[in-house]
N, C-alpha and C positions, 0 to 999 in steps of 0.2 A: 498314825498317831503322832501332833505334834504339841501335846499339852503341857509336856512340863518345865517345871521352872530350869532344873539344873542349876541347884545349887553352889555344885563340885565348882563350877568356870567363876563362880566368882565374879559376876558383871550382873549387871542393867540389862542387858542384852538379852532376850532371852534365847535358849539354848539352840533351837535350832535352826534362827537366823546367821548365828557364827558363822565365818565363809570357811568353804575349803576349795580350792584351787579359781576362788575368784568367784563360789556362787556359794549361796546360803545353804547350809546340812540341807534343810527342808526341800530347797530347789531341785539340788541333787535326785532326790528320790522321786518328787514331783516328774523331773524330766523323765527319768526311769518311767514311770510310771506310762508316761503317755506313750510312749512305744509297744504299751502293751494291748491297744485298741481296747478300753476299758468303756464301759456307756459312761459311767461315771466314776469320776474320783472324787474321794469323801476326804476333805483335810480336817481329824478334832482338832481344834484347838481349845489354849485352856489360858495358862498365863503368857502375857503379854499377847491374848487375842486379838486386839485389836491392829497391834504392831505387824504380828504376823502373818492376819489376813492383809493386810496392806501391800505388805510386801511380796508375795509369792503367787505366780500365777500358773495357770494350768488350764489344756481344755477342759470345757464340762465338769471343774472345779466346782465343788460346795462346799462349806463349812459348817459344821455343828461347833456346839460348848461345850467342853464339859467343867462345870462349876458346881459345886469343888474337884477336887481331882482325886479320886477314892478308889487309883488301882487302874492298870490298865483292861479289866475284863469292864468295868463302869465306864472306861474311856470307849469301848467300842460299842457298849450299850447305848451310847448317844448318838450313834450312826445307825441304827435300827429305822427309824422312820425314812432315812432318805434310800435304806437298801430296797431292790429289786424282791418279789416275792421269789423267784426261783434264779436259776444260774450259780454262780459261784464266787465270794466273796475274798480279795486278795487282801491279807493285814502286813504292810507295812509299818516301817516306824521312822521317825522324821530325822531322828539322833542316828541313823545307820546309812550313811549317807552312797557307796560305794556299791550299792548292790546292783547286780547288773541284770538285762532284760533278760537275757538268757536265761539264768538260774532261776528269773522269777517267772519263765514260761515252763521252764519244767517242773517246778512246784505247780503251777497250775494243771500242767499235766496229770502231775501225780492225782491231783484232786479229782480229777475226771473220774464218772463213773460213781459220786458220792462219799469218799471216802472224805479224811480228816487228813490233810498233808501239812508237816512240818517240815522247816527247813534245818538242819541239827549240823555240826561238826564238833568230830575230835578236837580239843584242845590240851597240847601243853600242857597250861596251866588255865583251869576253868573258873578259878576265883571270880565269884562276883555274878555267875549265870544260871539259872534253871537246870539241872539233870536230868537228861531223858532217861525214864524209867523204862526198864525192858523185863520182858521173860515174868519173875513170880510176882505175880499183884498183891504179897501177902506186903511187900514193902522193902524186901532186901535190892530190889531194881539193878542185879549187880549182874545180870543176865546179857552180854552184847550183843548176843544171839537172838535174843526172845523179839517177843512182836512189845513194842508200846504200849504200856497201859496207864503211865504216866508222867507228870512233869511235877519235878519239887523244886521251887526256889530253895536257894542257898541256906537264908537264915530258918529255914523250917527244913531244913535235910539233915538227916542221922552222919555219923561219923562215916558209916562204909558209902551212904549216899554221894557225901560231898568227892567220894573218891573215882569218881566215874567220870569219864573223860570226856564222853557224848556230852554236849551241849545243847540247847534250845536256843535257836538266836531273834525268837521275838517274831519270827515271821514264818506267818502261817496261811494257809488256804482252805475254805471249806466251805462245803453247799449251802448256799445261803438260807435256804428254811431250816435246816438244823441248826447253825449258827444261831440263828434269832431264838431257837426254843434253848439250846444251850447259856444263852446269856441269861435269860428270864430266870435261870434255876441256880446260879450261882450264890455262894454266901461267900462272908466276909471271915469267916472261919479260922484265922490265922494268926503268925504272928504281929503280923503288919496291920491286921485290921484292915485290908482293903481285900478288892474284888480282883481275883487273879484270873486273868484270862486264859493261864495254862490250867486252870480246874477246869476246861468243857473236857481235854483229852480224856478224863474219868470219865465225863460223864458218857463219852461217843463211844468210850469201851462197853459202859450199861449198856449204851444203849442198841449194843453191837454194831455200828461203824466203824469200820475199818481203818485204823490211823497208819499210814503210809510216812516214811519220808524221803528228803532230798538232801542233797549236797550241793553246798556252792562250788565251782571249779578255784576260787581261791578264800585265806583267811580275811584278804583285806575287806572281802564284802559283806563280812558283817560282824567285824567290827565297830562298835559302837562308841560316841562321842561324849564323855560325861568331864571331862575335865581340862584347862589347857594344854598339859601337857598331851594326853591322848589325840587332840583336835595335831598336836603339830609331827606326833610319831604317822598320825594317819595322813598327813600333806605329804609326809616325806615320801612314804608308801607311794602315795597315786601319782607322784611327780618321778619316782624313779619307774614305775611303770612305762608312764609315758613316752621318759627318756630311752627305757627301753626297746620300747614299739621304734621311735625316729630311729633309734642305731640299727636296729634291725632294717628299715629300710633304707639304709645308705648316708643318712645325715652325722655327721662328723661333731663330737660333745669333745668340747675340751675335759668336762668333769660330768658324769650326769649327775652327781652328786649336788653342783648347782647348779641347776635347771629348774627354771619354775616357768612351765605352764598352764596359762587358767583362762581359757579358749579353745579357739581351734586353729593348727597349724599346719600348713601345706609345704612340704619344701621339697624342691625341685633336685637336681644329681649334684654332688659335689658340693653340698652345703657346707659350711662349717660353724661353728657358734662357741665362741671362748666362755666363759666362768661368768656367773653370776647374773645371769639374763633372764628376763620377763618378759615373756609374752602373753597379753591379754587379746580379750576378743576374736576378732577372726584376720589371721595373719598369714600370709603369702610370700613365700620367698623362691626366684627363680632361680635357675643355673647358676651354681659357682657363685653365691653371695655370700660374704663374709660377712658375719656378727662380731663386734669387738666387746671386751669381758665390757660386763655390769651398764647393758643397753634395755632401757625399759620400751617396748613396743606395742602399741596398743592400734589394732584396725588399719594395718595398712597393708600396701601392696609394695614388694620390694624384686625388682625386673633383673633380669641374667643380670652378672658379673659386678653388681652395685656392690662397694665395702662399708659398711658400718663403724665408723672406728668407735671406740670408749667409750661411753658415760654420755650416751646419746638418748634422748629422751623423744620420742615422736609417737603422735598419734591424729590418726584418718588421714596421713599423707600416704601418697604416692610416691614411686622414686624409680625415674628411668633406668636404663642398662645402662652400666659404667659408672654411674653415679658413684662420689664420695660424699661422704656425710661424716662432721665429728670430727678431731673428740670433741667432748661438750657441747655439743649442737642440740639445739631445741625445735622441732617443726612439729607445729599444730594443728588441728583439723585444717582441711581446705589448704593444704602444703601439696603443690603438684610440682617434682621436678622433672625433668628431661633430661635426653641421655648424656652422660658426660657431667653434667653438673657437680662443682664444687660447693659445698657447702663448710664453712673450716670451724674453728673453736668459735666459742661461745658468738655463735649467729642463729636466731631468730627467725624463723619464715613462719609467717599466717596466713590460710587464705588467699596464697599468692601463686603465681605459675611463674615458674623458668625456664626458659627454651634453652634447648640444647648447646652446650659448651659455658652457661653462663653461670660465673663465679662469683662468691661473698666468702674469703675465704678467712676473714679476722671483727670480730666483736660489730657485729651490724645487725639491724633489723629490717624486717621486708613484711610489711603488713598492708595486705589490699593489697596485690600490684600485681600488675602483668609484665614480666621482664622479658624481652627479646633476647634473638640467640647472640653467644659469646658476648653478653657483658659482663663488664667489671666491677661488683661494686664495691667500693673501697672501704680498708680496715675506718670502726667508728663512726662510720655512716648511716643512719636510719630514714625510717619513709614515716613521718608525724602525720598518719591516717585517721586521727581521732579529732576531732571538732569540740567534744564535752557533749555531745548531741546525736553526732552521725558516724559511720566508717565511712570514709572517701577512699576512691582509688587510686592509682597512680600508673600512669601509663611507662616505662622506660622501653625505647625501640633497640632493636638489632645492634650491635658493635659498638654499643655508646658507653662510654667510660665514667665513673662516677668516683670523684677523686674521696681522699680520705676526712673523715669528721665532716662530712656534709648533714646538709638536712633539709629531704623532700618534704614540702608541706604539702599535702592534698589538698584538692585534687589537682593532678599536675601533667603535664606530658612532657616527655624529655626525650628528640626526637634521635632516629639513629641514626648514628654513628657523631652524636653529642660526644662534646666531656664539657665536665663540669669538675669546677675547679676546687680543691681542698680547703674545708673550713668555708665555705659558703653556705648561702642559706636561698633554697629557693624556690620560690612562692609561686611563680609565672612558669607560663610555658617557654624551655629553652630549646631552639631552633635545635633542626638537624644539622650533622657537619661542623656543626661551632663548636668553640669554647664563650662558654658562662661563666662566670664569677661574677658572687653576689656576697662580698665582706666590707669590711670598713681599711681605708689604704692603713698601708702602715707609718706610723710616724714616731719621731723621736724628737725629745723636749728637750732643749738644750738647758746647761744651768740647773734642769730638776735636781733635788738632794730628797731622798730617804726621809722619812718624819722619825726624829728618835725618841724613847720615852723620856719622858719628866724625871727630872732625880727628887 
């Protein structure tokens, strides 16, 4: 079910495209979902449908509407045509974003067999959730022992009701031919005036089905997302998990506290990773790499013994063993370095390769190029690969020295064991073995004086 506005979040956005750890609520569950070998998954959607189906994909993904939105038992009534006549129907919800395959393989378990399976947990504190009703169906449901015989949202629940700990968390499992004649019979009966979809557990008690439930193995999975704040209590959750699972396998957090990641992350023995770091996408880190605090990492592959230093920003590069990189350093897709390689403050690599040993260790750019091993390219220096029109490349060969505040204009070759001379500028190909320089001499004006202002 991913129909509703959500008001609470206070945005445009609607609710449950919000990201949590780098994917949209909906996705989250979406992904869940297809782990489940399901023939189909059914997404309602409702407000901002359009947005929503756009955004979110899935195998064997359909969509229904539901317009207007009149209660979650009317939201799943609009997925009645595309269910299966027999087998067994899974309800997700698209604002519950952390619920995991597992729990929702043995809810479907429970359902085996015809029964009505809920997923329920104790709560603390249950403000704000449906009441599993147990034991006497006269209405005191205060029985923890009894069998199920119903569910009461909050604002239509008695004084001893709302006191009951058991919860409903929205996710249920049931044989799909009774589900369809369960929704047919529903009314609007309430205070809400909409159709509630915990009224079929009345009706599967009539109708003598057997309501079963389940437990999640933890709270974070179904907790639900209605507000900013809740969206960022539940990042913190899934991120210190996370962080959990790496320490547990040997990878070394300076804080897990900050720790964010929103991918997938590999790391090899003797990792380490200081404060404040992001890794996105799918990211690979070998033996003994070091992360330096508040490094954003997005798609790359980082080889044994490479250091990461500070406030290093990279994404779809590569980065051989031994590798330094940072601080400040920026490499972007198509960034392959080699082993050894320096990369220092604020330098740039695009779409470029570096062979092994070769250094840009002060404020330079490298776009388009292929750099030979152990060069130097000097602090100030860049590779002017852009035309207005095309990206050209730039060849620089082996040992070739590239002095400070130059500027390669593509397409170029600069052969090795070149240098090229500081504050040049050059356009041609410079020979292997030489020195180039390409600037204007220097001169001095005798007799010039200062221009002073006017009084």
């Amino acid at each position: 079910m991913a129909a509703g506005k959500g008001t609470r979040m206070k945005s445009a956005l609607p609710k449950v495209l919000h990201r949590l750890a780098g994917r949209s609520l909906l996705q989250h569950v979406l992904d869940t979902a297809a782990q489940l070998g399901a023939d189909r998954t059914i997404a309602i959607t409702g407000h901002g449908a359009e947005r929503v189906e756009a955004s979110v994909a899935a195998p064997s993904l359909v969509f229904v509407r539901q317009e207007p939105q009149l209660g979650t038992g009317h939201a799943v009534l609009q997925a009645v045509p595309q269910l299966h006549a027999e087998g067994t129907t899974l309800i997700l919800n698209g604002d519950v974003p952390l619920i995991e395959a597992a729990t929702a393989q043995a809810l479907l378990a429970a359902a085996g067999g015809g029964n009505l399976a809920l997923l329920t947990i104790d709560l603390a504190d249950p403000t704000g959730y449906g009441r599993v009703l147990r034991g006497d169906p006269a209405g005191r449901g205060a029985d923890v022992g009894g069998r199920v015989h119903g569910i009461v949202e909050e604002k239509d629940a008695t004084p001893a009701q709302r006191a009951i700990r058991e919860i409903y968390t929205g996710i249920m499992a049931a044989p799909t031919s009774h589900l369809k004649r369960w929704l047919a019979r529903l009314t609007n009966d309430n205070a809400q005036r909409e159709y509630y979809l915990t009224d079929i557990v009345a009706l599967a008690v009539a109708d003598r089905v057997p309501v079963v439930t389940a437990n999640p193995r933890h709270e974070a999975e179904v907790l639900g997302v209605n507000s900013p704040l809740q969206l960022a209590e539940l990042e913190r959750r899934f991120q210190r998990a996370q962080a959990d699972a790496l320490m547990e396998a040997g990878v070394r957090l300076a804080d897990p506290a900050r720790f964010d990641l929103r991918g997938e992350l590999q790391c090899g023995s003797d990792v380490e990773i200081d404060v404040g770091c992001v890794f996105e996408g799918r990211v690979a880190l070998g033996d003994g790499v070091r992360i330096g605090a508040h490094c954003v990492i997005r798609d790359a592959t980082i080889a044994t013994g490479a250091v990461i230093h500070p406030f290093t920003l990279m994404e779809g590069a590569t980065i051989g063993a031994g590798a330094l990189v940072g601080p400040y350093a920026r490499l972007r897709p198509g960034a392959t370095l080699g082993e050894d390689v320096h990369i220092g403050n604020f330098v740039e690599v695009k779409n470029s390769t570096l062979a092994r040993g070769a250094k840009a260790n002060h404020l330079a750019y490298l776009g388009d190029a292929s750099v030979g091993e152990r060069v130097n390219f000097g602090a100030g220096s860049i590779i002017a690969n852009y035309d207005g029109a095309n990206k050209l490349r730039t060849e620089i060969g082996a040992d070739a020295h590239i002095g400070s505040n130059c500027v390669l204009v593509a397409p170029v070759t600069i052969g090795a064991g070149a240098t090229i001379g500081g504050g040049s500028t050059i356009a041609e190909d410079a020979p292997p073995g030489k020195l180039t320089v390409a600037r204007s001499r220097q001169v001095t004006i005798e007799n010039w004086r200062r221009p002073l202002k006017a009084r």
